[in-house]
C-alpha positions as CSV (number, residue, x, y, z in Angstrom):
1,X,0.0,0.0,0.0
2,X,1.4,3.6,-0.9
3,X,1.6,6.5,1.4
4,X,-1.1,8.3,-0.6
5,X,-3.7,4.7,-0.2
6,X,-2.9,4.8,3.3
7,X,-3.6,8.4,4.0
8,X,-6.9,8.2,1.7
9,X,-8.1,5.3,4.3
10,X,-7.1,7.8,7.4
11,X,-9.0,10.3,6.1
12,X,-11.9,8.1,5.7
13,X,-11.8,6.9,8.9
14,X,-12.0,10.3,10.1
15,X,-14.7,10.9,8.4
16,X,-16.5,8.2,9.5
17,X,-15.4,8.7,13.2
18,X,-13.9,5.0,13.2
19,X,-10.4,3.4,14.0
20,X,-8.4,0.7,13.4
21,X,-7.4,-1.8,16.4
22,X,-5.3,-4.5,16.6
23,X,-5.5,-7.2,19.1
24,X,-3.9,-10.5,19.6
25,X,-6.7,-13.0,20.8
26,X,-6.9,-17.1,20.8
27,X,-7.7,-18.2,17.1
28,X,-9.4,-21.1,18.1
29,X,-11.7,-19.5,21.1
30,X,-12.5,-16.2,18.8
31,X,-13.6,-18.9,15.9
32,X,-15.5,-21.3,18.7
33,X,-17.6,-18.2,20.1
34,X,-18.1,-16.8,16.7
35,X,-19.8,-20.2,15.7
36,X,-21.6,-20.6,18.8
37,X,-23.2,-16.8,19.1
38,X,-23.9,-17.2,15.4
39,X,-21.8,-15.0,13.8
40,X,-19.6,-17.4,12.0
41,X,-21.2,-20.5,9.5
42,X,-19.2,-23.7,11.0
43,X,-17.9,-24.8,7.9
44,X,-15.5,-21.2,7.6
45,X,-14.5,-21.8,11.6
46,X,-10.7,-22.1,10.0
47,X,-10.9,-19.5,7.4
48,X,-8.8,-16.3,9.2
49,X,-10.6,-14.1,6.9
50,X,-13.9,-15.1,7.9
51,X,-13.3,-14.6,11.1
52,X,-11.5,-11.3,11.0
53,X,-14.8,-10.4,8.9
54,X,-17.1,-11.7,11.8
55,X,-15.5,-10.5,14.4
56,X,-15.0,-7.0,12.8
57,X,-19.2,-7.5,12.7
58,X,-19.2,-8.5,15.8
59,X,-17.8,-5.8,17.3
60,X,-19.5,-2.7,14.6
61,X,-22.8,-4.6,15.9
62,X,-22.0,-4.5,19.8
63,X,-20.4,-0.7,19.7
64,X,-23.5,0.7,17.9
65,X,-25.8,3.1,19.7
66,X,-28.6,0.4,20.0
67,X,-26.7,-2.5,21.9
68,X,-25.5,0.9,24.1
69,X,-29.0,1.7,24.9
70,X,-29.3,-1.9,25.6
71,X,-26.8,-2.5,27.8
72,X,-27.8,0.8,29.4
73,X,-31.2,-0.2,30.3
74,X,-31.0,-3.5,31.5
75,X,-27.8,-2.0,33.7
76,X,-30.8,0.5,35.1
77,X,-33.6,-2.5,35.6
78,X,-31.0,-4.5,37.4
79,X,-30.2,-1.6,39.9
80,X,-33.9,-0.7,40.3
81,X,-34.1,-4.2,41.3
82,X,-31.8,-4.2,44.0
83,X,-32.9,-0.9,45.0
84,X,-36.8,-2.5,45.3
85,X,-35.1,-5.5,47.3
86,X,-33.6,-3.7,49.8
């Protein structure tokens, strides 16, 4: 890749308000809990590319502003319930 490719991608990612991240994880657990949460077919559980994809659609799906609000409002029922318990 050029200089001129790789500045084109930063400036779309600032554009886009996204980043690149690298992270060293266990192969064979990423592929068995992409398979088993459904995010992976079975059959592509030793295809790195697949899996980079998956996970990279994994993570886009779990960062978005829905599964935020998600998280956020089961985090308040579960502390309403405690409070009610008390």
């Amino acid at each position: 890749m050029t200089g001129a490719e790789r500045m084109r991608k930063h400036r779309q990612r600032l554009r886009e308000g996204t980043m690149p991240i690298v992270i060293d994880v266990d192969a064979v657990n990423l592929s068995a809990f992409l398979v088993a949460a459904g995010h992976l077919a079975a059959d592509l559980a030793e295809d790195r590319e697949a899996i980079r994809a998956a996970a990279e659609i994994w993570i886009a799906r779990a960062t978005c502003a829905a599964a935020y609000e998600s998280v956020t409002l089961s985090r308040r029922a579960l502390l309403k319930s405690d409070i009610d318990s008390a």
